[in-house]
FIKOLZA-1660 file (N, C-alpha, C; in steps of 0.1 Angstrom, whole numbers, plus 5000, padded with zeros to 4 digits):
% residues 188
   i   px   py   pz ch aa at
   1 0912 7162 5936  A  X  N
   1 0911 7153 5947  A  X CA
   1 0898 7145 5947  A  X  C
   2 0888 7150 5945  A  X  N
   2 0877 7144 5941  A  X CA
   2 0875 7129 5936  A  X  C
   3 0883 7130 5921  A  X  N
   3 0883 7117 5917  A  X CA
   3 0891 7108 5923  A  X  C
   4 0898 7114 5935  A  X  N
   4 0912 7102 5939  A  X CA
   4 0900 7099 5951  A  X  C
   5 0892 7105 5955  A  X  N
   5 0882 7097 5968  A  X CA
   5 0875 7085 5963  A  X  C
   6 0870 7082 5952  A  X  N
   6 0865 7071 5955  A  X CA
   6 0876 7056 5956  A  X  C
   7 0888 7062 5947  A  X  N
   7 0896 7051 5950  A  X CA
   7 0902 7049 5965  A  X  C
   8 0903 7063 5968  A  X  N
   8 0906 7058 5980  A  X CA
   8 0896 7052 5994  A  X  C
   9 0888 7058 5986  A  X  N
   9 0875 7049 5996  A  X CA
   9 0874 7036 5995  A  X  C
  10 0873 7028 5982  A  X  N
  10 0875 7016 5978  A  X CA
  10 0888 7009 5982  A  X  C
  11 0897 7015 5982  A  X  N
  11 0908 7009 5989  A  X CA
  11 0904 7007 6006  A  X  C
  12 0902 7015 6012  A  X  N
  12 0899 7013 6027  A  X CA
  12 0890 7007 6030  A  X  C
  13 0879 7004 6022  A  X  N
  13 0869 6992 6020  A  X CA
  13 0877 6978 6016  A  X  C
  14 0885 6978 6013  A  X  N
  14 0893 6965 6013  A  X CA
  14 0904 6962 6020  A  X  C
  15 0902 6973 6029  A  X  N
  15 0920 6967 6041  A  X CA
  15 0914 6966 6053  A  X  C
  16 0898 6975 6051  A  X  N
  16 0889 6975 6069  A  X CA
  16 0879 6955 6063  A  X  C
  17 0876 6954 6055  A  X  N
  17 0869 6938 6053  A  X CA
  17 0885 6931 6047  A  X  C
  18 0895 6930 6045  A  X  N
  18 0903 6922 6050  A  X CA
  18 0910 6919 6063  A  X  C
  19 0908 6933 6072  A  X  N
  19 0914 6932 6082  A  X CA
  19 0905 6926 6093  A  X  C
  20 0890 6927 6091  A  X  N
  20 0882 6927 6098  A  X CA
  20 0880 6906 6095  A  X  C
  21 0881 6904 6083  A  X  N
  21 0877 6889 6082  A  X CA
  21 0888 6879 6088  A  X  C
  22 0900 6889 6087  A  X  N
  22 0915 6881 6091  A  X CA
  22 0914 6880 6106  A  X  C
  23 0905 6893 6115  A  X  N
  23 0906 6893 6125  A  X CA
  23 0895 6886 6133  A  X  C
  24 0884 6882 6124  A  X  N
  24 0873 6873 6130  A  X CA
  24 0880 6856 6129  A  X  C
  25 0887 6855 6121  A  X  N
  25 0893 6841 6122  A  X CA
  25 0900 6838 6130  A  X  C
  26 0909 6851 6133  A  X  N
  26 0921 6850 6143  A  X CA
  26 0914 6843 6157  A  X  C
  27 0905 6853 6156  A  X  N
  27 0900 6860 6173  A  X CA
  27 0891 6849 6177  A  X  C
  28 0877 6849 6165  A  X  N
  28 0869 6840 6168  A  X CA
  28 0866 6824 6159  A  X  C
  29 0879 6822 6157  A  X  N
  29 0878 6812 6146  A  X CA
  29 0866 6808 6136  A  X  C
  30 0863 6822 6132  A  X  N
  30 0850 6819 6124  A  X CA
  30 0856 6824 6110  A  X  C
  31 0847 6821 6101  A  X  N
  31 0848 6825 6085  A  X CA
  31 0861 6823 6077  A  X  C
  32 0858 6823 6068  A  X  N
  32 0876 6814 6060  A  X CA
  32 0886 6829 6064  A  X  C
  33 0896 6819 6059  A  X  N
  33 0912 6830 6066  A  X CA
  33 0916 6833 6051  A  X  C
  34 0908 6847 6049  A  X  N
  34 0908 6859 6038  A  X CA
  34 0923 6857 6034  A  X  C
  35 0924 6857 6019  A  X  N
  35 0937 6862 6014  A  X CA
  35 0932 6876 6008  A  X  C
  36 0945 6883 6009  A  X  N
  36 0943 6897 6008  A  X CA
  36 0936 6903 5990  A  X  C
  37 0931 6908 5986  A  X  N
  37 0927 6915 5976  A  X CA
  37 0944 6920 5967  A  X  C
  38 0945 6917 5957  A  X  N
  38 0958 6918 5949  A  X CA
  38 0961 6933 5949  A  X  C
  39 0949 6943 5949  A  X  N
  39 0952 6954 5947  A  X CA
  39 0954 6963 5963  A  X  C
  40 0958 6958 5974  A  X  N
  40 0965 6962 5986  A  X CA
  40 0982 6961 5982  A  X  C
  41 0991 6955 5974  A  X  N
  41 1000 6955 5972  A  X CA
  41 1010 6952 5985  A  X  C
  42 1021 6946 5982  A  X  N
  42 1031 6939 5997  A  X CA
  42 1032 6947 6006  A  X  C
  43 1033 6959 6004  A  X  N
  43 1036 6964 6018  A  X CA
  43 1021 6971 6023  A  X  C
  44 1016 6969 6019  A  X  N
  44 1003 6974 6027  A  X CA
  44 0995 6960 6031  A  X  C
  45 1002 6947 6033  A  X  N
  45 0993 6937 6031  A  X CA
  45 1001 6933 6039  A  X  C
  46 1019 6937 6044  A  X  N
  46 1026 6933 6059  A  X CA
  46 1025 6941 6063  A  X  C
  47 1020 6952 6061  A  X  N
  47 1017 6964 6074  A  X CA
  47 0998 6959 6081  A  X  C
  48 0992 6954 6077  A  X  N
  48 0981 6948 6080  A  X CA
  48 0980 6934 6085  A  X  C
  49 0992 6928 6086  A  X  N
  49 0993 6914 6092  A  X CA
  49 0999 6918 6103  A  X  C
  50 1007 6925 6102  A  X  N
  50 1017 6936 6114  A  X CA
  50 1004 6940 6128  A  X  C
  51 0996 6947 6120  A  X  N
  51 0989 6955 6131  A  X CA
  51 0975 6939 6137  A  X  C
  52 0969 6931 6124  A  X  N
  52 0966 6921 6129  A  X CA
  52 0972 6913 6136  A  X  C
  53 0983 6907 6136  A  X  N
  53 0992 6903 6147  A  X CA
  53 0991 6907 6163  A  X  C
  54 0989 6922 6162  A  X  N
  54 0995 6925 6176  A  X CA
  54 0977 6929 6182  A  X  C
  55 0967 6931 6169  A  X  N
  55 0956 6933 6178  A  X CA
  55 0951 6916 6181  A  X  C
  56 0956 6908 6178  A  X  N
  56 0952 6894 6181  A  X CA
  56 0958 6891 6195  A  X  C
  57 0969 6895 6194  A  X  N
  57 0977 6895 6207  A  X CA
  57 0969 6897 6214  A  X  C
  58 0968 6909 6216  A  X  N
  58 0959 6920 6225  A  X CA
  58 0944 6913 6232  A  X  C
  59 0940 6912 6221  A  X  N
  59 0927 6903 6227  A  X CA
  59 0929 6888 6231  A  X  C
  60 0936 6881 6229  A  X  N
  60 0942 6866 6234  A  X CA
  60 0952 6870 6249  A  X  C
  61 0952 6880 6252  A  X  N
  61 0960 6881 6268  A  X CA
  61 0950 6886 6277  A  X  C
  62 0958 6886 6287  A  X  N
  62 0948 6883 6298  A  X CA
  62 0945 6901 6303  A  X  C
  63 0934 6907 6301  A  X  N
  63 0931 6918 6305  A  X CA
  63 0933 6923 6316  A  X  C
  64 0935 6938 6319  A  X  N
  64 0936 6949 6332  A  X CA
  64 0920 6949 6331  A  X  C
  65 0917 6949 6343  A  X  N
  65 0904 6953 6344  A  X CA
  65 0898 6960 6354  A  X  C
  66 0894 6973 6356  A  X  N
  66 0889 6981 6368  A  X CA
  66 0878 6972 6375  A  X  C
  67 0883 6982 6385  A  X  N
  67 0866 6979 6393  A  X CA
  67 0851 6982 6393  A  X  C
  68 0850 6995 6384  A  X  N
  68 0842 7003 6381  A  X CA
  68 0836 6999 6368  A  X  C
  69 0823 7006 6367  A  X  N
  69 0821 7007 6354  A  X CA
  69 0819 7020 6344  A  X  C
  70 0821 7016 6329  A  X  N
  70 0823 7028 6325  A  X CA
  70 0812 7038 6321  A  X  C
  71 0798 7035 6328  A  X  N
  71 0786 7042 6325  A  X CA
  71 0788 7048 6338  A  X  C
  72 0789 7045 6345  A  X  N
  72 0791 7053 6358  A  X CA
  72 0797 7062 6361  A  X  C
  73 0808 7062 6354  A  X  N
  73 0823 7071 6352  A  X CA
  73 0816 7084 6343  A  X  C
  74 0812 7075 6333  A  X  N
  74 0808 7090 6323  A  X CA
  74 0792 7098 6330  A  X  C
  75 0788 7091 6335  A  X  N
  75 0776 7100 6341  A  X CA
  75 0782 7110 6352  A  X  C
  76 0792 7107 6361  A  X  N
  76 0802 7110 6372  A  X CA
  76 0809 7124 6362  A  X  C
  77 0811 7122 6351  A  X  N
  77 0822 7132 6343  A  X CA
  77 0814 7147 6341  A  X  C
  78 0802 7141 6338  A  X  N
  78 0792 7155 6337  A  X CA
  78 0794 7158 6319  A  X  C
  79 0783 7170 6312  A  X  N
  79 0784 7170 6295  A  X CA
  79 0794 7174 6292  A  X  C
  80 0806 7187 6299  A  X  N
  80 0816 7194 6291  A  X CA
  80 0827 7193 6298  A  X  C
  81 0837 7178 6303  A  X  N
  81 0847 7181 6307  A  X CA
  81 0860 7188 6303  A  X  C
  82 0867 7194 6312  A  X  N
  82 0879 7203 6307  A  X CA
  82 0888 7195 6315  A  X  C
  83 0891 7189 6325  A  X  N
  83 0904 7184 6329  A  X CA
  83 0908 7196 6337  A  X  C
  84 0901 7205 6338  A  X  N
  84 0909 7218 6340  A  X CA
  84 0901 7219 6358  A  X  C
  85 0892 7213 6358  A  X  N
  85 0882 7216 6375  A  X CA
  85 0889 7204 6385  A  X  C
  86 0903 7210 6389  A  X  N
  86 0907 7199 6401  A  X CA
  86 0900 7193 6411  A  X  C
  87 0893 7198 6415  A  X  N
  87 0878 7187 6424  A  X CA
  87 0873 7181 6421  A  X  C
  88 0868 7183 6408  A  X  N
  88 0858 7172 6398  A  X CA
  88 0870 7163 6394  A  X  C
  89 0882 7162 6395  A  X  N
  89 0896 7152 6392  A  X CA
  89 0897 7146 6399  A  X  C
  90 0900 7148 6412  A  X  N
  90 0904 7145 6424  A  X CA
  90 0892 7136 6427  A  X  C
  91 0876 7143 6427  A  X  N
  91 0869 7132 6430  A  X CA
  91 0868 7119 6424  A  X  C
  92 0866 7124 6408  A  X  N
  92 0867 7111 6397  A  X CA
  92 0877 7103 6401  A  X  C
  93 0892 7108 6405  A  X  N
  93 0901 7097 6412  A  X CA
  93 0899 7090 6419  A  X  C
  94 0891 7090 6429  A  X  N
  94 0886 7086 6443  A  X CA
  94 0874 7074 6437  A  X  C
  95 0866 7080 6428  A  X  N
  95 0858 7071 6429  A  X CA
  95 0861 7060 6416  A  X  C
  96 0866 7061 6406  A  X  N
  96 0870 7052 6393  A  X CA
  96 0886 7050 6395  A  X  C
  97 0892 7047 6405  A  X  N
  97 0907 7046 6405  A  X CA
  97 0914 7036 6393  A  X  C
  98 0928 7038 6388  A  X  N
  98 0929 7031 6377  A  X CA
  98 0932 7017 6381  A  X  C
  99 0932 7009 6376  A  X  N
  99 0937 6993 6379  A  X CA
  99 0954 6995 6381  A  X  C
 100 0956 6989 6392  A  X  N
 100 0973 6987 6392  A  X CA
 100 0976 6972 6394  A  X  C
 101 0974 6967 6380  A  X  N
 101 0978 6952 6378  A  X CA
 101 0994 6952 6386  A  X  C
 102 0996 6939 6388  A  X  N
 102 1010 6932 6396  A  X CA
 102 1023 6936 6383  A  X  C
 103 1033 6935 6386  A  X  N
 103 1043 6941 6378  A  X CA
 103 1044 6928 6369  A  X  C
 104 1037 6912 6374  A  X  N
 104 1040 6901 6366  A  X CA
 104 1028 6899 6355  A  X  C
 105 1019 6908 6354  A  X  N
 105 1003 6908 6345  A  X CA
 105 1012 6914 6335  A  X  C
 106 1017 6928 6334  A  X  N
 106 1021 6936 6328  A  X CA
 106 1037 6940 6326  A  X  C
 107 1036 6936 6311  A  X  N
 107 1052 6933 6303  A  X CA
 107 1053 6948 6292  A  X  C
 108 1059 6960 6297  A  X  N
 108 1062 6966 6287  A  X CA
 108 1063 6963 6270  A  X  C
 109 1053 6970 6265  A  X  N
 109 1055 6962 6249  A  X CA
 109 1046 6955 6244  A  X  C
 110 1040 6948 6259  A  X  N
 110 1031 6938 6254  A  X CA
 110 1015 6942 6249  A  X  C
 111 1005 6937 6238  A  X  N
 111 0994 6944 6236  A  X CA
 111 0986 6934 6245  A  X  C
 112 0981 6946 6249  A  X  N
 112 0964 6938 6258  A  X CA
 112 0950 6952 6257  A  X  C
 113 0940 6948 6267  A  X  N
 113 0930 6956 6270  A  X CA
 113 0926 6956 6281  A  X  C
 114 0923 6971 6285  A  X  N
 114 0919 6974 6294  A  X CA
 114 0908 6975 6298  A  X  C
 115 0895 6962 6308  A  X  N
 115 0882 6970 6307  A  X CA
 115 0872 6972 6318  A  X  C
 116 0860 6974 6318  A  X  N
 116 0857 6978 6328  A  X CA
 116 0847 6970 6334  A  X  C
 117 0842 6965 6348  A  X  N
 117 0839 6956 6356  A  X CA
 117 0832 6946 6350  A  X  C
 118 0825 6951 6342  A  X  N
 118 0814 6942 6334  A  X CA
 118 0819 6937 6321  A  X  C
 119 0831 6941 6317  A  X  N
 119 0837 6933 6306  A  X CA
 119 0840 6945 6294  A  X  C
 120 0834 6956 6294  A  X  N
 120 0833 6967 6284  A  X CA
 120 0850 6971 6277  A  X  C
 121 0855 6971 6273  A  X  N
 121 0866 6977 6266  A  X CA
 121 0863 6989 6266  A  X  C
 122 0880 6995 6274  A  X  N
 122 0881 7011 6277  A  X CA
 122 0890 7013 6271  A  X  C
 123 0899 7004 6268  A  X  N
 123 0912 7010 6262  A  X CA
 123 0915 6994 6257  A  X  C
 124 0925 7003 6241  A  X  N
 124 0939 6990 6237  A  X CA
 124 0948 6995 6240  A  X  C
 125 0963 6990 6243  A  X  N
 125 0973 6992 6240  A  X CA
 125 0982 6982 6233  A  X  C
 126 0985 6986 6221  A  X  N
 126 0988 6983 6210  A  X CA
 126 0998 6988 6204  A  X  C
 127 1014 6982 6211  A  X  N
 127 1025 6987 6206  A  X CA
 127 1028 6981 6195  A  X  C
 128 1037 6989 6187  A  X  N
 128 1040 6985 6174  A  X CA
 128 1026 6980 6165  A  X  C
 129 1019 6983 6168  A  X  N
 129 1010 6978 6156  A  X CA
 129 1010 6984 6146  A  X  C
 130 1014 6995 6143  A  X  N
 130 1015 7004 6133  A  X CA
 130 1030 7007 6132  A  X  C
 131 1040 7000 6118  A  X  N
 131 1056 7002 6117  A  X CA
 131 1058 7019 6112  A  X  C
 132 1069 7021 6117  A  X  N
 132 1076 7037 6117  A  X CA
 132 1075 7041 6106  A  X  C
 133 1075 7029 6096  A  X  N
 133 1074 7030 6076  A  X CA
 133 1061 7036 6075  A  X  C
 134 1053 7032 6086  A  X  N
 134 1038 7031 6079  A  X CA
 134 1031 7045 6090  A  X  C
 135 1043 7048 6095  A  X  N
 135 1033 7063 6107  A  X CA
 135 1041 7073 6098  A  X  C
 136 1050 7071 6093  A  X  N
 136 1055 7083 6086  A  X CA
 136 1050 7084 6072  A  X  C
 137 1043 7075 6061  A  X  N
 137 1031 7080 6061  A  X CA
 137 1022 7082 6061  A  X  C
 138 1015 7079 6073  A  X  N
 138 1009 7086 6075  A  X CA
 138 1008 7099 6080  A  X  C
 139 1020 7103 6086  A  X  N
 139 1025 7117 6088  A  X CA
 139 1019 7129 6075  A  X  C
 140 1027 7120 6067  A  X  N
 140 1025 7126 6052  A  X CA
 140 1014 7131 6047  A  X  C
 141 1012 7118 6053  A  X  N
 141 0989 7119 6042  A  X CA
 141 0983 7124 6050  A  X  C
 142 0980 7126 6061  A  X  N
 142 0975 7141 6072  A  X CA
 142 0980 7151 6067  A  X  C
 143 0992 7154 6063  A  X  N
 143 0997 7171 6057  A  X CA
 143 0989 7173 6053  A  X  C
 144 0987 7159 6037  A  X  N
 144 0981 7168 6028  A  X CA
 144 0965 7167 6030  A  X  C
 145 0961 7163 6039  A  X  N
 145 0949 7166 6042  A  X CA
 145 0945 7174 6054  A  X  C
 146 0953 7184 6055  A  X  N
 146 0951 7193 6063  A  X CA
 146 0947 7208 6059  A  X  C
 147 0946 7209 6047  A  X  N
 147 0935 7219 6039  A  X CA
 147 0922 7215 6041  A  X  C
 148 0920 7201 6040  A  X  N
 148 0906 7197 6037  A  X CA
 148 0898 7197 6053  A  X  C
 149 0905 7193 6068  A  X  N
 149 0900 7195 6077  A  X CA
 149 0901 7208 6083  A  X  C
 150 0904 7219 6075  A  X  N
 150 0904 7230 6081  A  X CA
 150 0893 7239 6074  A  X  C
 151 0892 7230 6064  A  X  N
 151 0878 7236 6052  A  X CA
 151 0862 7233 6064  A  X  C
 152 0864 7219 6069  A  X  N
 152 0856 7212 6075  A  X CA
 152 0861 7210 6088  A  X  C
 153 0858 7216 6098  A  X  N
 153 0863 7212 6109  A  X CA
 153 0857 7197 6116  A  X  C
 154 0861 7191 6127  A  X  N
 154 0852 7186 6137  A  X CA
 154 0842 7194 6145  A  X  C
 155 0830 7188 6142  A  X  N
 155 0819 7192 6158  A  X CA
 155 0827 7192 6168  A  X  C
 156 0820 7207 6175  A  X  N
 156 0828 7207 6187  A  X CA
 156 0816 7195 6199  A  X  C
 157 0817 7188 6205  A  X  N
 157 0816 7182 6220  A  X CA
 157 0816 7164 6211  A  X  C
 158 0827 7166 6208  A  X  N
 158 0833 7151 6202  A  X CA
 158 0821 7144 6194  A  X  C
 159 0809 7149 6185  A  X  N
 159 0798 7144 6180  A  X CA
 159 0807 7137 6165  A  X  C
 160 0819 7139 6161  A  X  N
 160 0824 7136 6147  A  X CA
 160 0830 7119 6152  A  X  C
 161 0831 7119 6164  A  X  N
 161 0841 7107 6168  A  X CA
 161 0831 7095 6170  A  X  C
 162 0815 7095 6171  A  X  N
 162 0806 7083 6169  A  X CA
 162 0799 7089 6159  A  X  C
 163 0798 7094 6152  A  X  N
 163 0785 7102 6139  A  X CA
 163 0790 7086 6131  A  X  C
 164 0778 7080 6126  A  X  N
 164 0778 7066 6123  A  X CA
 164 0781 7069 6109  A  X  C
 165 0775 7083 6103  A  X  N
 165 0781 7080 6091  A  X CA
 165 0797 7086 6083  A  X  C
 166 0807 7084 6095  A  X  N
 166 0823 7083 6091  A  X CA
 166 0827 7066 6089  A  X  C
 167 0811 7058 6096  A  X  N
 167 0819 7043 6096  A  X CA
 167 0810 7039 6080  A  X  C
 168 0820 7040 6070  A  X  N
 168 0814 7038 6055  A  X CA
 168 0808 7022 6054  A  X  C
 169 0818 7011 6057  A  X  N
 169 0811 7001 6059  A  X CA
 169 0801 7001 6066  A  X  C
 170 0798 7004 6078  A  X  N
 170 0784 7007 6087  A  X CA
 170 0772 7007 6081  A  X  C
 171 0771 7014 6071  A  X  N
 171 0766 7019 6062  A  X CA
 171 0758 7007 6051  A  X  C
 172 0770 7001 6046  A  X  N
 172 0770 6993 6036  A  X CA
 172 0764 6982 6040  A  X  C
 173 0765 6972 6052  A  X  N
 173 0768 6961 6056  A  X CA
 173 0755 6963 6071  A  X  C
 174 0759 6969 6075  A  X  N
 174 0757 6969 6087  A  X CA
 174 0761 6956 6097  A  X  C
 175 0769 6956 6097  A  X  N
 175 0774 6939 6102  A  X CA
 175 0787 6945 6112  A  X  C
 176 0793 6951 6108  A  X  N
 176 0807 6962 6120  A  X CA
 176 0795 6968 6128  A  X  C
 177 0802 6966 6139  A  X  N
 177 0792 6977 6150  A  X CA
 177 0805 6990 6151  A  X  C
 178 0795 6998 6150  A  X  N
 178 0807 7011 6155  A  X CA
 178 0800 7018 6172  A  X  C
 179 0812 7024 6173  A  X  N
 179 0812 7028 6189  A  X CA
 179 0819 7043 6186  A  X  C
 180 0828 7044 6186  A  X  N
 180 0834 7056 6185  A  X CA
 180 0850 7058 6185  A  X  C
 181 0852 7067 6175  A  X  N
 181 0870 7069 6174  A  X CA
 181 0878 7079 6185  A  X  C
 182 0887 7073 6191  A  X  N
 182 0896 7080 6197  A  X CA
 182 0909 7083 6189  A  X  C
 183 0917 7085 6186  A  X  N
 183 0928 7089 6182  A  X CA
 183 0944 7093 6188  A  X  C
 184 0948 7089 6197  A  X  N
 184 0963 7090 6207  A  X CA
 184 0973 7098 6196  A  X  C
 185 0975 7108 6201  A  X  N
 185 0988 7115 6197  A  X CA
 185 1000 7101 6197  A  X  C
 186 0998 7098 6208  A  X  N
 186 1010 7089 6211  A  X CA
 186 1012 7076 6200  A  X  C
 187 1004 7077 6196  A  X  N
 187 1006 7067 6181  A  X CA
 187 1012 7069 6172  A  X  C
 188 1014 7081 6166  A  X  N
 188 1021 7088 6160  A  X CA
 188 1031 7096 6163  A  X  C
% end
């Protein structure tokens, strides 16, 4: 497996700066409008116009946006939440309530963002951006890397989901800002 990492590293280095240059043109009409690298092949090059499509959506619609902000919220949350302390819930509800846009903002299906008073992005929702072809495998390709995260776990208090060096371009470039990965069951 070893030798297949660099290729596959080099591949994701060419679908994260294709997807990233396709999405600066979309979004911010800046920089030429990238043709794909020959070695992404057709279906990994409409599964990436697929998910750029719908994250352009997403950012071109008109946002949900709280009232609150989200430095506030997380100072409010305390270092080791469990979900599990119903008073520390109940209050957080009280004081960061969620946005209940009008039933005519919000179209089942549709991609947008969710953010917080000051403009911060708290959430996407991003249906279909990823086709059934392309979660099943990824289904797959988690199996087989599920020896390797059990060799290596995650840090426990979520330190693996901003640790700057999982963002490889970051690294390289410095030009992507990284923040931190969440991951939804519900995506898969």
């Amino acid at each position: 497996m070893t030798t297949a990492m660099p290729a596959l590293q080099a591949l994701t280095d060419d679908v994260a700066l294709y997807m990233s240059g396709r999405l600066r043109y979309n979004i911010l009409q800046e920089g030429p409008n990238d043709f794909p690298p020959k070695e992404l092949g057709e279906d990994l090059v409409t599964a990436c116009e697929q998910a750029i499509s719908v994250i352009t959506e997403a950012w071109m619609a008109k946002p949900i946006q709280v009232d609150w902000h989200i430095e506030e919220f997380v100072k409010e949350l305390g270092s080791r939440p469990t979900g599990m302390n119903e008073v520390l819930e109940a209050d957080l509800m009280k004081k960061f309530p969620p946005a209940y846009p009008s039933e005519r903002e919000v179209v089942e299906g549709r991609p947008l963002r969710v953010l917080d008073v000051r403009g911060f992005t708290l959430a996407w929702y991003l249906p279909e951006a990823i086709s059934e072809t392309v979660q099943n495998r990824l289904i797959c390709a988690l199996a087989h890397l599920r020896p390797y995260l059990k060799a290596n776990p995650p840090r426990s208090g979520g330190g693996w989901r901003n640790d700057t060096s999982g963002y490889h371009l970051y690294h390289k470039t410095k030009a992507l800002a990284c923040r931190a990965v969440c991951i939804s069951p519900q995506v898969l």
